[in-house]
N, C-alpha and C positions, 0 to 999 in steps of 0.2 A: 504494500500500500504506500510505504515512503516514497518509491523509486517512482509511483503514476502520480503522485500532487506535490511533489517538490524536484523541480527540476538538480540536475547533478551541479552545473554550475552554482546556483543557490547555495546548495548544499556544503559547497569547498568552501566560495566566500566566510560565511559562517563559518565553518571551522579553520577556516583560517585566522578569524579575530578570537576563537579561542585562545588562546596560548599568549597573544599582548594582553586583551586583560586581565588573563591569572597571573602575567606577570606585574602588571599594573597594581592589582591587588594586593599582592604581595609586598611588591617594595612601599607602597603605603603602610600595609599593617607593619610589617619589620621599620618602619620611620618611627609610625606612633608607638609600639613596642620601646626605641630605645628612650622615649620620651618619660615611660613609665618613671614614677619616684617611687616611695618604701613602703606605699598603703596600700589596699585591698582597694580604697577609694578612686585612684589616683588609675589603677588597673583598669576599671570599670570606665570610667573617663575616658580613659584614650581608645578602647577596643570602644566603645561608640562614637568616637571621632573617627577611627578608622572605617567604621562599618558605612559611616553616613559620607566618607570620604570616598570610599569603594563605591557605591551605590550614583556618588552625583558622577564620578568619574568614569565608568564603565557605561552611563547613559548618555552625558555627554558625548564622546568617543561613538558610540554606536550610531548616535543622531548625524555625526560625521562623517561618517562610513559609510551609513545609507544615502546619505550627498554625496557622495563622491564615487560609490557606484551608481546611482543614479546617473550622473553626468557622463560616464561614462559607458553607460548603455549596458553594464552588467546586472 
């Protein structure tokens, strides 16, 4: 059923942007990680900074992506 409603081109695009934003994701949570200080509190903090950090950046990024194959007829 995949292979008849998503075309294989589609399908690469997409996993193609896999792998920038787990690395995207990544190097943000490991930023906000070395940020952490000596509390439970402080933990909490930044792993929701990370997460809302991950979130606007991976949407952002995608919205540009879809511009830019758009434009270019993929």
């Amino acid at each position: 059923i995949l292979h008849r409603d998503v075309a294989v081109k589609h399908f690469l695009l997409g996993m193609a942007k896999a792998p920038i934003f787990a690395f995207l994701i990544a190097v943000i949570g490991c930023s906000e990680g070395f940020k952490v200080g000596g509390s439970a509190q402080s933990v909490g903090t930044r792993t929701t900074s990370a997460v809302v950090q991950s979130i606007f950046v991976v949407i952002l990024l995608d919205a540009v992506a879809a511009l830019f194959y758009m434009e270019m007829g993929w």
